[in-house]
VODO-723245 format. One record per residue (C-alpha): residue number from 1; x negated, y negated, z negated. Coordinates in Angstrom, 2 decimals. Each point is the difference from the previous one (the first is absolute). Last residue first. Layout:
! VODO-723245
{rec NUM; {X; Y; Z}} ...
***
This chain:
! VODO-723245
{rec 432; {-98.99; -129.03; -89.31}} {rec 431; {-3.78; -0.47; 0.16}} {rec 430; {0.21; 1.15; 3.48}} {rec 429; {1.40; -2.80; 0.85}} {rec 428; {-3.30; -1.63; -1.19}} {rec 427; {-1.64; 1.32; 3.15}} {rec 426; {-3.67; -0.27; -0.23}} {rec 425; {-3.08; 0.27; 2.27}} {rec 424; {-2.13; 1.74; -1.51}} {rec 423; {-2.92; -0.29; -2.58}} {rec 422; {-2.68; 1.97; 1.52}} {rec 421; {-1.45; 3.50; -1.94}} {rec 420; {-2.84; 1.57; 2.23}} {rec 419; {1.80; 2.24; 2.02}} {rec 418; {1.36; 3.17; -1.38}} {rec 417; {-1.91; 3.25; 1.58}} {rec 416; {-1.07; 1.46; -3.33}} {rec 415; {3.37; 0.51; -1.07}} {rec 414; {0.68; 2.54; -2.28}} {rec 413; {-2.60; -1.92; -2.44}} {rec 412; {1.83; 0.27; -3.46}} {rec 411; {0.31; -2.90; -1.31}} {rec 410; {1.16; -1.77; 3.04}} {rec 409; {0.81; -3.24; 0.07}} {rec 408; {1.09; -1.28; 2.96}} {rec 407; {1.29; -3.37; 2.46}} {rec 406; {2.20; 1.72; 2.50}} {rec 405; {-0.77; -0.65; 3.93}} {rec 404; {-1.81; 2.80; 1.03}} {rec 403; {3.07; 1.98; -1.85}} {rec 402; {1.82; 1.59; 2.28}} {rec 401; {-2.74; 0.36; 2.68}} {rec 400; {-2.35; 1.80; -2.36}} {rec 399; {2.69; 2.96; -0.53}} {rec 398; {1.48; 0.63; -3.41}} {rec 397; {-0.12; 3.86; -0.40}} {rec 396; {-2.54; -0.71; -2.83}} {rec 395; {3.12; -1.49; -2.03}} {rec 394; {1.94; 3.38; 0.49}} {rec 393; {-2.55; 2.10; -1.22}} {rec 392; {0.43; -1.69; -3.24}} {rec 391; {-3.88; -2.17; -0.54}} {rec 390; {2.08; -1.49; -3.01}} {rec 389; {-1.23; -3.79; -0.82}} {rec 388; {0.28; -1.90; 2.93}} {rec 387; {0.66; -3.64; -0.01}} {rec 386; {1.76; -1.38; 2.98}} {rec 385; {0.68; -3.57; 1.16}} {rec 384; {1.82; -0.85; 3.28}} {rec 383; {3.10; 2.01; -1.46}} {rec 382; {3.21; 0.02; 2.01}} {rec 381; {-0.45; 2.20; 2.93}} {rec 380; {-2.82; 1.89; -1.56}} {rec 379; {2.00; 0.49; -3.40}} {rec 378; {3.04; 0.70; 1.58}} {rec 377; {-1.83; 3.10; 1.81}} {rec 376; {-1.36; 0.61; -3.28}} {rec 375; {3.30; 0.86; -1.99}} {rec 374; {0.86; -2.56; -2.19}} {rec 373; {0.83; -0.14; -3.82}} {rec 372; {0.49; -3.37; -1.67}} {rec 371; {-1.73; -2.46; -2.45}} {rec 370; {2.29; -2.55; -1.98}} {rec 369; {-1.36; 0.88; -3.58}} {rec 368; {1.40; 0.56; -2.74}} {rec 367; {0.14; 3.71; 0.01}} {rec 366; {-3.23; 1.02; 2.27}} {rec 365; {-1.59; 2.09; -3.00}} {rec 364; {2.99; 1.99; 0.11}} {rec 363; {-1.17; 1.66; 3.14}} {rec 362; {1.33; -1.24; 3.59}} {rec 361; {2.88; 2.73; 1.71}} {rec 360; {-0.10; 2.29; 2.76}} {rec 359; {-3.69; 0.79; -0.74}} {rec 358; {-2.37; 2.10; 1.91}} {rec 357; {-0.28; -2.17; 3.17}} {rec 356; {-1.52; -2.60; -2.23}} {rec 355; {0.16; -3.33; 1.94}} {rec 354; {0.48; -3.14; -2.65}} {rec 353; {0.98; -3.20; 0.88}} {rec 352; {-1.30; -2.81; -1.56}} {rec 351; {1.04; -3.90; 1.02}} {rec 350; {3.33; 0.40; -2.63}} {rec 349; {-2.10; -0.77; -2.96}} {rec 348; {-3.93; -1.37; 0.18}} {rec 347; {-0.86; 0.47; -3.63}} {rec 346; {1.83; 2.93; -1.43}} {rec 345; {-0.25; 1.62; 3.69}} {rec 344; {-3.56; -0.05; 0.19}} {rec 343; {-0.43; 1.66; -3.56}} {rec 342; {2.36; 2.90; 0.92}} {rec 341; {-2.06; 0.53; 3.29}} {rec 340; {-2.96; 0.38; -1.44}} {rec 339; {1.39; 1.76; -3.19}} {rec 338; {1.40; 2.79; 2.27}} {rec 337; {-2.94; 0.22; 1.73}} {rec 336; {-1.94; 0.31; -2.68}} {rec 335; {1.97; 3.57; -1.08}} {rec 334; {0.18; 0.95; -3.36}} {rec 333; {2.67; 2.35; 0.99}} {rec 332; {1.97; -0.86; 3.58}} {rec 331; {-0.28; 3.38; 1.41}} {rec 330; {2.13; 0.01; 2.83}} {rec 329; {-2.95; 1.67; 2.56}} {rec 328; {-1.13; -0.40; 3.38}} {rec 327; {-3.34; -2.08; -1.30}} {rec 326; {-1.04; -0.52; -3.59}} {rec 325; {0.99; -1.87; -3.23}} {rec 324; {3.73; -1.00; 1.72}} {rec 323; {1.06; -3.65; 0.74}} {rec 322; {-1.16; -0.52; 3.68}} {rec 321; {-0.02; -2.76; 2.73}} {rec 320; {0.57; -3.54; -1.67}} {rec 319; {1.75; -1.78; 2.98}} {rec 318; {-0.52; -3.79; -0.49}} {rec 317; {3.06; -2.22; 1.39}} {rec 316; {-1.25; -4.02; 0.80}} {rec 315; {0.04; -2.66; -1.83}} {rec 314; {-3.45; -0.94; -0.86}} {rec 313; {-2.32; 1.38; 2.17}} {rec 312; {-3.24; -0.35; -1.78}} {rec 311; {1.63; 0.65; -3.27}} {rec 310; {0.39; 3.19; 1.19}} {rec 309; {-3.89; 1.12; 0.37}} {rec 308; {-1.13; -1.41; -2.89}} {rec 307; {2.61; 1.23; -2.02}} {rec 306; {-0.65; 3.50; 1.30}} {rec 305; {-3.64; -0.41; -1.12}} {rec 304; {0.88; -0.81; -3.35}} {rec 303; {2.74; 2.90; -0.27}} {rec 302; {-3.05; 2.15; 1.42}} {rec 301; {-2.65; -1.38; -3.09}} {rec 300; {2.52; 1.45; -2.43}} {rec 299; {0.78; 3.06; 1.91}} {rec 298; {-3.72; 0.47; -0.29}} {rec 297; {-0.23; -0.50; -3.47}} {rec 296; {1.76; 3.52; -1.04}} {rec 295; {-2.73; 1.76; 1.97}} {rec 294; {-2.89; -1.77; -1.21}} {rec 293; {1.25; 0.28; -3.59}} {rec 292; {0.94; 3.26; 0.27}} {rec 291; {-3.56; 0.67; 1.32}} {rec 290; {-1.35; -1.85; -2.81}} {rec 289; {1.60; 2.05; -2.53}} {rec 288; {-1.57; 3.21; 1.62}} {rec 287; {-3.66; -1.60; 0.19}} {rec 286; {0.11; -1.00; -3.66}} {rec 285; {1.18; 3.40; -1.49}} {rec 284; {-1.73; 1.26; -2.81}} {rec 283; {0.82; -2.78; -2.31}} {rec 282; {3.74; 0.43; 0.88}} {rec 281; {0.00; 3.69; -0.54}} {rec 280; {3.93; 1.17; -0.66}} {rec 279; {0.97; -2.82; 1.59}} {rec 278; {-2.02; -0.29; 3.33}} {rec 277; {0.63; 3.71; 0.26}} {rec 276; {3.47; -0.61; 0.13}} {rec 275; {-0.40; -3.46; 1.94}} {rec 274; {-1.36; 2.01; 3.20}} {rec 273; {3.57; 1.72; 0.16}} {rec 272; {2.13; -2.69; 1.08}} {rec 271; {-0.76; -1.67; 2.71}} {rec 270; {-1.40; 3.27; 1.88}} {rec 269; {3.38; 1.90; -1.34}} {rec 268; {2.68; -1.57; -0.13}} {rec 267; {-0.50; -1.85; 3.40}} {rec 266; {-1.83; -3.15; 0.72}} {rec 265; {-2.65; -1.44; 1.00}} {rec 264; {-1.04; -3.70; 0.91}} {rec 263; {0.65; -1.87; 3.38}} {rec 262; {-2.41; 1.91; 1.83}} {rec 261; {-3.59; 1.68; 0.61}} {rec 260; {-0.36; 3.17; 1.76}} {rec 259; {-2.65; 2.52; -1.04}} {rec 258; {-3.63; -0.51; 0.15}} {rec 257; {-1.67; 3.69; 1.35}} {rec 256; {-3.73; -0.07; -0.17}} {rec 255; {-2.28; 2.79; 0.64}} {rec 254; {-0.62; -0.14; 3.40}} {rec 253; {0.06; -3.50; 0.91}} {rec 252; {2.64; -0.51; 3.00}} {rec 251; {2.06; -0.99; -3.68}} {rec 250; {-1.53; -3.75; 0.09}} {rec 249; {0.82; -0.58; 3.68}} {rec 248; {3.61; 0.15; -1.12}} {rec 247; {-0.20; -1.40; -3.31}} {rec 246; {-1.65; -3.21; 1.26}} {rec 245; {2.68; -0.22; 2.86}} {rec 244; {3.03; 0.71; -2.64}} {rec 243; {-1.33; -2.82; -2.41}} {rec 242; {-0.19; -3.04; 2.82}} {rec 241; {-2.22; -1.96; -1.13}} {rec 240; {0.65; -3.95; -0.82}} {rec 239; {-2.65; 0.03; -2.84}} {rec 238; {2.55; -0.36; -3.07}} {rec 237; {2.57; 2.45; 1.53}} {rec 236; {-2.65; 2.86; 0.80}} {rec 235; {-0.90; -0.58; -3.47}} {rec 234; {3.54; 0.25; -1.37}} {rec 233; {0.46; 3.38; 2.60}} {rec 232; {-3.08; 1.82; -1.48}} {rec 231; {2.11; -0.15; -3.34}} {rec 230; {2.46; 1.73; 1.40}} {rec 229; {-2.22; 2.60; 1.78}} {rec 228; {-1.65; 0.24; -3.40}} {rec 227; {3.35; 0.04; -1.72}} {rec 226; {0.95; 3.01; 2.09}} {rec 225; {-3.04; 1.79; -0.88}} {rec 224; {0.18; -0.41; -3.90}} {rec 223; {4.02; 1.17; 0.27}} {rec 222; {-0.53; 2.76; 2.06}} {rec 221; {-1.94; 1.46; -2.91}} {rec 220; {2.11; -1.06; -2.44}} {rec 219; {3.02; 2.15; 1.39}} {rec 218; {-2.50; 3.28; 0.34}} {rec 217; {-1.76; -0.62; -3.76}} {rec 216; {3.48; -0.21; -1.32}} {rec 215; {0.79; 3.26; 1.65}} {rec 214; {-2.71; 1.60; -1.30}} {rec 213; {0.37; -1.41; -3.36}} {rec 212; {3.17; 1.59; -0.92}} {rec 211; {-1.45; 3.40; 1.38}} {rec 210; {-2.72; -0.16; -1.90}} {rec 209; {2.10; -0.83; -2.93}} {rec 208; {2.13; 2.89; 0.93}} {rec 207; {-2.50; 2.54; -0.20}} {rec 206; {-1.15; 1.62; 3.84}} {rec 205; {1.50; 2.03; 2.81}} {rec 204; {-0.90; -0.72; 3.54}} {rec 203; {2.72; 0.89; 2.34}} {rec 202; {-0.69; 0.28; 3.46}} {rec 201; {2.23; -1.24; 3.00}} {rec 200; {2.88; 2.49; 0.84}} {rec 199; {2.52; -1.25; -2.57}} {rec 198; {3.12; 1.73; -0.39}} {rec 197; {0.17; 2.73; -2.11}} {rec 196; {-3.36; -0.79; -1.26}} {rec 195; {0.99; -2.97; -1.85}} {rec 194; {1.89; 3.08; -2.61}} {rec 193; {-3.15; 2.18; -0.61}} {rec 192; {-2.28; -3.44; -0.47}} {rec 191; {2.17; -0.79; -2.92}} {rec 190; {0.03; 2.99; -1.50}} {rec 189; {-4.09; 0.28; 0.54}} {rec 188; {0.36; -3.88; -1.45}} {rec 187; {1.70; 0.81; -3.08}} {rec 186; {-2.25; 3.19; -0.49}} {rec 185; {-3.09; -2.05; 0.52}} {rec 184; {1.42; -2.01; -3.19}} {rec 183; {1.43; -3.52; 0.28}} {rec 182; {-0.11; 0.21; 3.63}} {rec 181; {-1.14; -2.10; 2.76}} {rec 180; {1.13; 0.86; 3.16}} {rec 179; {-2.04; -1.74; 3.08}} {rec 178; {1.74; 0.84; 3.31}} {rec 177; {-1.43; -0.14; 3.53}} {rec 176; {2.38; -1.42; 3.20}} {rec 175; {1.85; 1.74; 1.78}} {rec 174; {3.35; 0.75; -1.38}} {rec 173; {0.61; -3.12; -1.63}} {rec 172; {-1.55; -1.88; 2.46}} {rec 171; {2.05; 1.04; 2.64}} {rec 170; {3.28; -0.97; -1.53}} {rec 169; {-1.69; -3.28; -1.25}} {rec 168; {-0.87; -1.45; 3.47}} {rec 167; {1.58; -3.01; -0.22}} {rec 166; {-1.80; -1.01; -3.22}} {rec 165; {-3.17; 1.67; -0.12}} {rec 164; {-0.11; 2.42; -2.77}} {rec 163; {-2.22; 1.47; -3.01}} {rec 162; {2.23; 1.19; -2.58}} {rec 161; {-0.94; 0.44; -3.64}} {rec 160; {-0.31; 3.55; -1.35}} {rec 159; {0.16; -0.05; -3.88}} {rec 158; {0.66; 2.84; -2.13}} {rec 157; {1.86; 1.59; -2.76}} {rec 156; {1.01; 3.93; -0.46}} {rec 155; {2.38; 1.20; -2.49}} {rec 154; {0.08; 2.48; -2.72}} {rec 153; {-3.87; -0.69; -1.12}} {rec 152; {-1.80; 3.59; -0.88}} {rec 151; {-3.03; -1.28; 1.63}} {rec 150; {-0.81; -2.51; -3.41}} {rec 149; {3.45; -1.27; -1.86}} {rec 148; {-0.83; -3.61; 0.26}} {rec 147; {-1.78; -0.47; 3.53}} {rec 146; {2.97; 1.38; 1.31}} {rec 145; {3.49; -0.23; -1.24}} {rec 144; {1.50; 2.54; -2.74}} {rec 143; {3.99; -0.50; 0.22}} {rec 142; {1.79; -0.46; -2.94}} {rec 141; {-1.15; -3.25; -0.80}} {rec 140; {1.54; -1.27; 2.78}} {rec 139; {0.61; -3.79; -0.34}} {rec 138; {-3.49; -0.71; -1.32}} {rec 137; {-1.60; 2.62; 1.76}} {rec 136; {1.60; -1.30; 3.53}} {rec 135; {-1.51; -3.64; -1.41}} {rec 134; {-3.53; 1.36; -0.48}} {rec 133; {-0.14; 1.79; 3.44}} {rec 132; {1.17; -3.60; 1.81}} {rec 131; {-2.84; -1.74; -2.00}} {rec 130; {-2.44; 3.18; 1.34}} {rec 129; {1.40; -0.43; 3.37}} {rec 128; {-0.54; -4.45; -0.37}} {rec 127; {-3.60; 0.58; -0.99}} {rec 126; {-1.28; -1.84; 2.97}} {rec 125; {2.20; -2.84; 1.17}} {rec 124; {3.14; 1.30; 2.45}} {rec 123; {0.88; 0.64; 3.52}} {rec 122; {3.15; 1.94; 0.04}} {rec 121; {-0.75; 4.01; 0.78}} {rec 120; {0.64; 1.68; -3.64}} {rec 119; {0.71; 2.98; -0.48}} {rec 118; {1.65; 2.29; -1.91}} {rec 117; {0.06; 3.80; -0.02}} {rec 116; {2.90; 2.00; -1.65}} {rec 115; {-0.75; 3.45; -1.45}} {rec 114; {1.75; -0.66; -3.38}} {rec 113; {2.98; -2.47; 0.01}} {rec 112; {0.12; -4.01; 1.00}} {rec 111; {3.95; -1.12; 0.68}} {rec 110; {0.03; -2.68; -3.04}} {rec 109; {-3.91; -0.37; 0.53}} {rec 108; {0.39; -1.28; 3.32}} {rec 107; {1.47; -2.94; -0.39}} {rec 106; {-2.42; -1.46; -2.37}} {rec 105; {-2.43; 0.79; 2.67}} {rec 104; {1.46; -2.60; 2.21}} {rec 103; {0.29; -2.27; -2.86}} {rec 102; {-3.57; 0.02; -0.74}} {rec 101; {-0.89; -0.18; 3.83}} {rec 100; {2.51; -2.95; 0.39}} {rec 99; {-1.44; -1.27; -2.70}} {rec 98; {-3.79; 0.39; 1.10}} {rec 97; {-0.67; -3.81; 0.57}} {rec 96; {-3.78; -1.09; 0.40}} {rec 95; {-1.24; -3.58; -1.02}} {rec 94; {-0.46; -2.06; 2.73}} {rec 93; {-0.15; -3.47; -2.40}} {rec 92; {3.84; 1.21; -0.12}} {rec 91; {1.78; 3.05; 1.38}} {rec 90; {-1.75; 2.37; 2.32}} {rec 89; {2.10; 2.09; 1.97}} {rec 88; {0.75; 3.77; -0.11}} {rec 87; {2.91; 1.36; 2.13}} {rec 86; {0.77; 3.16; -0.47}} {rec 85; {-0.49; 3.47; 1.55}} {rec 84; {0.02; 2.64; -2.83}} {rec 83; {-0.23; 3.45; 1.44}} {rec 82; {2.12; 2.59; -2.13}} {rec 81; {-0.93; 3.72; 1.24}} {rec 80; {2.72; 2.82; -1.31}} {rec 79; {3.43; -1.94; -0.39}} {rec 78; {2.16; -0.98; -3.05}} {rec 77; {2.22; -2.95; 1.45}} {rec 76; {-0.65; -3.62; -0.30}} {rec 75; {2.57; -2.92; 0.29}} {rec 74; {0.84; -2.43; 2.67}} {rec 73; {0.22; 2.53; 3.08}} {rec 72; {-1.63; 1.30; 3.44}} {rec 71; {0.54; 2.57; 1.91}} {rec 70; {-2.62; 2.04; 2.34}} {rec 69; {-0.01; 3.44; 0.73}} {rec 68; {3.53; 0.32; 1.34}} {rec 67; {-0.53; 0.40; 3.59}} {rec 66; {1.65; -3.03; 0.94}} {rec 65; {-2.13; -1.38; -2.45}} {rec 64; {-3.43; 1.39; 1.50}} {rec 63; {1.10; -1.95; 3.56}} {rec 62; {1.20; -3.13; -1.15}} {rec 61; {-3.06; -0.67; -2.02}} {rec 60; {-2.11; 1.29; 2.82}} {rec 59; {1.21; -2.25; 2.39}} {rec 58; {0.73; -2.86; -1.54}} {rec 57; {-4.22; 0.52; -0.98}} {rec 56; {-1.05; 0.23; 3.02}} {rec 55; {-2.20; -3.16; -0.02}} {rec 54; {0.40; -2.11; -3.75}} {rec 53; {2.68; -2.64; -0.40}} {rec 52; {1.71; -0.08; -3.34}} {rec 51; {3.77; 0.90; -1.00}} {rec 50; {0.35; 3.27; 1.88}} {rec 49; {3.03; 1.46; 0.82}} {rec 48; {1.26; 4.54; -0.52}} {rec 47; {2.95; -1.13; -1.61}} {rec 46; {-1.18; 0.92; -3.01}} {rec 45; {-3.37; -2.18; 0.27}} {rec 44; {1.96; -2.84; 0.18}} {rec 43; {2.11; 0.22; -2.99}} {rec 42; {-3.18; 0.78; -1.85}} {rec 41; {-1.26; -3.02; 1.09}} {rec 40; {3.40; -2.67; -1.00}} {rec 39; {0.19; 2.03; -3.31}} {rec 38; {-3.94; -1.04; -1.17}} {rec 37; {-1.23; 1.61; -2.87}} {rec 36; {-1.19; 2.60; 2.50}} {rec 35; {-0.32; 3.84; -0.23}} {rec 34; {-1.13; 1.72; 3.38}} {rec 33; {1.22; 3.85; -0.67}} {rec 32; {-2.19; 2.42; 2.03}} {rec 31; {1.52; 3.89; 0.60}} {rec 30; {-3.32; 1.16; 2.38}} {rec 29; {0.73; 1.04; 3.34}} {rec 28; {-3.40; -1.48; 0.97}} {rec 27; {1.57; -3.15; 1.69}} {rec 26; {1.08; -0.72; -3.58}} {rec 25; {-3.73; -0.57; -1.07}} {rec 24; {-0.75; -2.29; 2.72}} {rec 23; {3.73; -1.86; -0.50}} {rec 22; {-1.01; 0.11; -4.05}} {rec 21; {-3.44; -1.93; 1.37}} {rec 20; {1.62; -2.54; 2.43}} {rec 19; {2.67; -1.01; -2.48}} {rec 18; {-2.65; -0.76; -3.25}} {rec 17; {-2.44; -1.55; 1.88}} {rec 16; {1.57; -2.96; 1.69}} {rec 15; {2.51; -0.29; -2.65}} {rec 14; {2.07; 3.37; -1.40}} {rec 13; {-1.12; -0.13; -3.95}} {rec 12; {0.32; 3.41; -1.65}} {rec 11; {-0.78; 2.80; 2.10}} {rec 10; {1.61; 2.93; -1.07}} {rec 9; {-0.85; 3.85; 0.91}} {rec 8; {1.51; 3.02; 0.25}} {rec 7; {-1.43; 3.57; 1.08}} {rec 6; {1.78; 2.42; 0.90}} {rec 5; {0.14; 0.03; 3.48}} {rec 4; {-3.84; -0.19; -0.15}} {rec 3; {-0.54; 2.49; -2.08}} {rec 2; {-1.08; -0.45; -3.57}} {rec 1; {-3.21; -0.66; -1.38}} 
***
């Protein structure tokens, strides 16, 4: 492969994965062009901005533009390495959408040539490299693809999902192990030769579908747990048990570890991905489908317990703490508790505020109603009912003595120390 400052590459697709991994790649002194459908992002990007939230990122961005290895634009031009980093939901009854990963490799064959490697990093059902193989053969017919013209293929394929954390996806990139799957071991030995240049963590090469699945397997994994610790929360509901007391002298056991339960999941990926191997083996997969189920219910069953807890104070404001999928991010995909909140304010209007510290504005799904945005010191002055359902940083910050008095939900037990819940004393002005 070429040298370094040689080398281009274009990421097509610049979300939450897409802009963090060209910036990686750029901060090597590679040429990377981020290609987005979307003028309003690759505006950003050129002026060295950020349009998501995501720890050192701004700075990063800005930096490797300045420099000149990063620019973004609208359409594709011919480069070396083409990673595809698009979105891919599920449309309906959960079946699995690869258009964007169609379309994205669509793209790429006007600009493909001999020597290029392709890859594909967006989460995606099993067979999806080979289906992404076919198409480049279909529009390129004069171009021998792997798999189809035996080790003497002009391009590479392969598969190499990524494996972050929100909020700490630059370090995760870099850090943590790789699985590349290729189409043929010469795909993925091309594949591996490029990750190297600037991951340190291992990387395991394998065939895509193994690859595919892999990364499946990791999402539905954490799925199953979190729907026990979700589930553990109904029961702990029905007996009058608190969940986060049982699961806490539960884990002092050696060899178990229950993770945290909440409002529901969210997230592209851990909401999403389970239902792709649901689909392509639905009589294989009872235990997966029931996790979704588990976990989608739950925000279900919180809406009811919110009710509960309002209509017990009618009246008065109700600060809904939280809209993104996970703490100290702005990631509002799939997230329950978005819908939470959403739900609330459809039926109780004007009484919910919402506190998300990343948001300057409320999501679409708010239009219509007469919710507003607060910060949270408003929220304690104002709010004597609270229903948490981000554990943010800044909601753990929340001292005992500011909110001893507030009647609370919280989903996601960052306050162990809250009082027995006590109707208070209420101030209809407050209402106002």
């Amino acid at each position: 492969m070429v040298s370094d400052s040689e080398l281009k590459v274009a990421v097509l697709g610049l979300g939450y994965i897409g802009l963090p991994t060209a910036a990686v790649i750029a901060r090597t002194g590679v040429q990377v062009l981020g290609v987005d459908v979307t003028q309003s992002v690759v505006d950003t990007v050129n002026s060295g901005k950020v349009h998501i939230e995501e720890v050192d990122l701004d700075g990063l961005v800005s930096g490797v533009v300045a420099r000149g290895n990063l620019r973004a634009a609208t359409m594709i031009e011919p480069a070396d390495v083409f990673v595809i980093a698009v979105p891919t939901p599920f449309g309906e009854n959960h079946a699995p959408n690869i258009g964007y990963v169609l379309q994205a490799a669509t793209t790429i064959a006007t600009v493909l040539k001999a020597g290029d490697v392709v890859i594909l990093e967006s989460t995606s059902p099993v067979g999806t490299t080979e289906k992404v193989r076919d198409l480049l053969s279909t529009l390129r017919p004069d171009l021998k693809v792997p798999g189809k013209s035996g080790e003497s293929a002009d391009i590479a394929i392969a598969y190499c999902p990524e494996r972050v954390l929100p909020g700490r996806i630059l370090v995760e990139l870099i850090d943590n192990d790789r699985v590349i799957g290729g189409i043929t071991p010469r795909c993925a030995r091309k594949a591996l030769a490029f990750y190297r240049r600037f991951v340190r963590g291992a990387c395991v090469t394998t065939t895509s579908r193994a690859a595919e699945m892999t990364k499946l397997t990791e999402n539905a994994f954490r799925d199953v747990n979190i729907a026990f610790a979700n589930e553990l929360s109904l029961i702990a509901d029905t007996m009058g048990v608190d969940v986060w007391e049982v699961i806490r002298l539960a884990n002092r056991h050696p060899r178990v570890n229950i993770l945290s339960p909440g409002p529901g999941v969210g997230g592209h990926c851990i909401a999403v991905d389970p239902w792709f191997l649901v689909s392509a083996a639905p009589e294989q997969t009872p235990l997966i489908r029931t996790a979704r189920e588990v976990n989608d219910g739950k925000v279900a069953h919180t809406v009811a317990r919110a009710i509960d807890l309002i209509e017990r104070v009618p009246g008065v404001p109700v600060a809904c703490l939280g809209l993104a999928f996970k703490a100290n991010i702005d990631d509002f995909r799939e997230s329950p508790a978005l819908k939470v909140a959403a739900d609330l304010a459809a039926l109780f209007g004007d009484r919910i505020r919402i506190v998300e510290p990343y948001a300057d504005t409320l999501p679409a799904a708010f239009n219509g109603t007469a919710a507003r945005l607060i910060d949270i010191d408003t929220a304690i002055e104002t709010c004597p009912v609270m229903i948490v359902l981000v554990d943010h940083e800044l909601f753990k910050s929340v001292p005992l003595d500011e909110r001893a008095d507030k009647l609370v939900y919280d989903t996601r037990g960052i306050w162990p120390d809250q009082p027995p819940a006590v109707i208070p004393k209420v101030d209809l002005r407050l209402a106002g």
